[in-house]
Each structure stands twice: as C-alpha cells, then as structure tokens.
C-alpha positions, 0 to 999 in steps of 0.5 A, a space after each residue: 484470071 492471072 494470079 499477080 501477088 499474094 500477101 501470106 501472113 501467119 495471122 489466124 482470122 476469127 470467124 466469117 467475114 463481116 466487111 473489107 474494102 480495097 483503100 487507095 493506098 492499096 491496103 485491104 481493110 477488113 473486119 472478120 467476126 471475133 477479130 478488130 477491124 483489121 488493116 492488110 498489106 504486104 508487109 503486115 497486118 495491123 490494126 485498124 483502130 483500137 477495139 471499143 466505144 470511145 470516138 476514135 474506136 472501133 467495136 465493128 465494122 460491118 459495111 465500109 465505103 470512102 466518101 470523098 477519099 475518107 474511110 466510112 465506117 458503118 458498125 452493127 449498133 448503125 454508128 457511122 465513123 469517119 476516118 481520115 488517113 493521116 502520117 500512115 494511120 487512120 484518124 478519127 474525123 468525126 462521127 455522123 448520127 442519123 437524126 430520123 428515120 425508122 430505127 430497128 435497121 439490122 445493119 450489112 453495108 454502107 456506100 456513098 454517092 455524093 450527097 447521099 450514103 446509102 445503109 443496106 440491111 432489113 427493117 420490117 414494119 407491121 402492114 396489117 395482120 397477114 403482111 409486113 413491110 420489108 425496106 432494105 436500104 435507108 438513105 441519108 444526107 452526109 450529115 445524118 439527115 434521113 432522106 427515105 427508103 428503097 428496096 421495099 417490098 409487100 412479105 407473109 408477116 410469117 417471115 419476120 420468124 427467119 433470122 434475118 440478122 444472119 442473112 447478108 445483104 451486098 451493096 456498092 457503088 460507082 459515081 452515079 449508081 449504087 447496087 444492092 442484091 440480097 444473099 438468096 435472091 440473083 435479082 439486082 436493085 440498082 439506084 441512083 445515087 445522086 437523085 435516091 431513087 429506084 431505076 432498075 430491078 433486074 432478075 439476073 440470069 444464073 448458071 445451071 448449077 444454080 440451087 435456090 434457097 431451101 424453104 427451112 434456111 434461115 429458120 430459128 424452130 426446126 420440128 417445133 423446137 427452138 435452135 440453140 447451141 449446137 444445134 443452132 452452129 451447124 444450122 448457120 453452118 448448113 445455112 451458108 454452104 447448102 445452097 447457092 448463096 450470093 456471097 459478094 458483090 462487086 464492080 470493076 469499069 467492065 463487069 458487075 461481078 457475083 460471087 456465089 456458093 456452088 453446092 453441087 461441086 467438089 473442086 471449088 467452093 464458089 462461083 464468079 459470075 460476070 455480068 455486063 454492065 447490060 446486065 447480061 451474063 459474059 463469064 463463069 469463073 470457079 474458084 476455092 477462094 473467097 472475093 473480098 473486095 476489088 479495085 479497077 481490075 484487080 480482085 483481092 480474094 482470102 485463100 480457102 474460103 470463109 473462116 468460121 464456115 470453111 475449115 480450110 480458111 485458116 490464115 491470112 492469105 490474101 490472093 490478087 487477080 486480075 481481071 482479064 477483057 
C-alpha cells in the first residue's frame, strides 16, 4: 500500500486508543486514554471540545460515527453529543438520552444507519444459576428511543469474572449494513441497519500465524489472588499483545478490512486482513503501525503502534495509505 502523507506533529499521546473516525472534511478525530478528544490535520493538533460535564463538553469519547453529516459521539458514561461542524470548529447540537432499554452497557462504539444507532459493548443478564445472557449491540431510535438487542449469546455465568470493560468491541457501518466483531473472536456479525435485525454471522477465515485467546486473558485472580497495581498493568499489557487480538475494524467500497495483533513475528506488530465483501479472505498485509480509521480508500494509521502498550508509539505521527485493487 503506497504511503501518500504523513502528518508529524510533536504531541506526545497518552495511553491507548479509545476511538477515531475520518471527518469529510479530511481531519482525524481521535480520543486516546489520558488525552481530551482530539482533532488532527496537517497543520495541527487541536482540541476538540472542552474536557468535562457540561453540554457542549466532552469527558470521553469512546465510539464516533456521523449521521446525517454530524459528529455522534458516544462517551464511557453512554452519553451520546452530537456535534455540528460550524466556521471551522465543531458545536454542540444537541444531546440524545435513551429513555429505555437495559442499562449496565460497558460501552466501545456507536454507528448510525438511518433511523437507527447501533451502541456496541457488553451487557449481561443472569439467565439461571449456570448461565448469562451476554448482548452486545443495543439499538436505538434517533431520538433515544430503545428499539431492542442484537449479538446475543447463551455464556458459563463464570464468565461475568473476566474484565470485560478492557475487552474491546469494533463496529462500523456503510448505508445498509453495520458490522460488529469482538477483540477475541475472527466471527463477523453483520446487521441491517435499516430493519435492525441479524442477517449474517460468519467465521472468517484466518492466516496461520493466527493465535487465539489464551484461557487466563482477561482474567482480574491469577493463583487465587486478585491483580492490582502492577501486577494488574503488565497483565492488561500481556492481555493486548500476547495474542492475535482484533485491533480494528474497517470498510472501504472493496474489502472489509481486519487489523489484528501477530504475536509470533518480530518485524511487525499487526496484520491487515482483507476480505471481500463475500467474506472470503483476498490479502495479508504486515504492518508496525496502528489502523485508526479510513475513508474510500485511504487508511490513516499511528506510526508504531498503540500508546500505552507499544513503547515505540510515542508522537502523533499520522501515516495515510491507500488501498490498492
């Protein structure tokens, strides 16, 4: 993939990312863990909002989407703020409160096919005293109104001991469909949009360098003790690069594209996986650079990595390729 610009900024970033999303007007909005939601172009880096409570600000920003040509965000409290681009800044429209619906959502993500949104994450519910109801994607009218759940499966109800809120969930959408894939699992759920119901799950096929969770990953009691401190750090550490975690997911008119961790080699850090809109695997690309977002065919990537889990992930470096037939 040719590299076609690079944006170098001396802006050192804060911990891992959270969410970023490609605006028309060609900027990157990002949020990254200790950093405010964040506004990236070539000439600069600003920020997006003001950091805190009040309407017009922002505390977090863990899912983005537009909807009818307006920033949506999603922040980790499931606030939602819409944002309308105004004289070169973004302004506060108006804020969406969902008036029903289970509550207890661990939020990662939010898309947007008309008349719905679509909030990725994971909700359980006790079924009986072996088993849970995991729901992953909760579903919305524009105004607020709860419509139902999708992605729901029968799990041990001795999973509800994993630490699920530093598990990440990916989803996006084009006009009809939206597409959401969990962290630990190449199986693609895919929606549509406009009726809000399930049409497709499909198992994705996967390189041979391939590695699957471990059975210990994301687990809070190790030998009976619980992590904290230190020893909990190196363990979210260990959690996100051990393993061939999904680390992003993103569309473009030809493919549906995967990026995932690669364990087992030394030169690259992550894998992009290419899959026809058939769902049949076409391309492997390596790469030591972290996919942000994308637009058509460009892909926006973070040169080195994740900051907070890759070292070499210091700076704002924003690297933008594109995608070749």
């Amino acid at each position: 993939m040719p590299l076609i610009e690079t944006w170098e900024h001396d802006f050192p970033l804060g911990g891992r990312r959270f969410a970023t999303l490609v605006h028309p007007d060609g900027s990157l909005i990002g949020m990254f863990q200790k950093d405010p939601p964040l506004r990236v172009d070539k000439n600069g880096v600003t920020q997006l909002r003001p950091r805190g409570q009040g309407p017009g600000d922002l505390e977090s920003a863990f899912g983005l989407c537009l909807m009818d040509g307006a920033l949506v965000v999603i922040e980790h409290t499931g606030k939602i703020k819409v944002f309308n681009r105004e004289d070169n800044d973004f302004q506060w429209d108006r804020s969406i409160h969902r008036k029903a619906g289970p509550a207890g959502l661990f939020v990662d993500d939010i898309a947007w096919v008309a008349p719905h949104l679509y909030i990725a994450g994971v909700t359980y519910t006790i079924k009986d005293e072996e088993h849970a109801i995991r729901d992953h994607v909760k579903v919305y009218t524009q105004d607020g109104t709860y419509v139902n759940d999708l992605v729901r499966q029968t799990v041990p109800r001795s999973e509800l001991v994993r630490a699920n809120l530093f598990m990440e969930y990916h989803m996006k959408a084009d006009d009809r469909h939206v597409y959401f894939i969990r962290e630990d699992e190449p199986v693609l759920w895919v929606i549509d949009g406009k009726k809000a119901r399930l049409i497709h799950k499909v198992t994705l096929e996967t390189p041979a360098f391939y590695r699957s969770m471990p059975d210990d990953a994301y687990q809070f009691k190790k030998n009976g003790k619980m992590l904290m401190g230190r020893d909990l750090a190196e363990a979210q550490t260990a959690w996100k690069t051990s393993w061939s975690r999904i680390t992003n997911l993103e569309l473009s008119p030809e493919f549906i594209i995967l990026q995932m961790r690669t364990p087992n080699r030394t030169d690259d850090k992550f894998a992009l996986l290419f899959y026809d809109h058939g769902f049949n695997l076409k391309h492997t690309r390596f790469t030591d650079d972290l996919l942000l977002a994308s637009r058509d065919n460009r892909l926006f990537f973070l040169a080195g990595g994740n900051p907070g889990v890759d070292e070499s992930a210091e700076n704002l470096t924003i690297r933008i390729r594109e995608i070749q037939k």
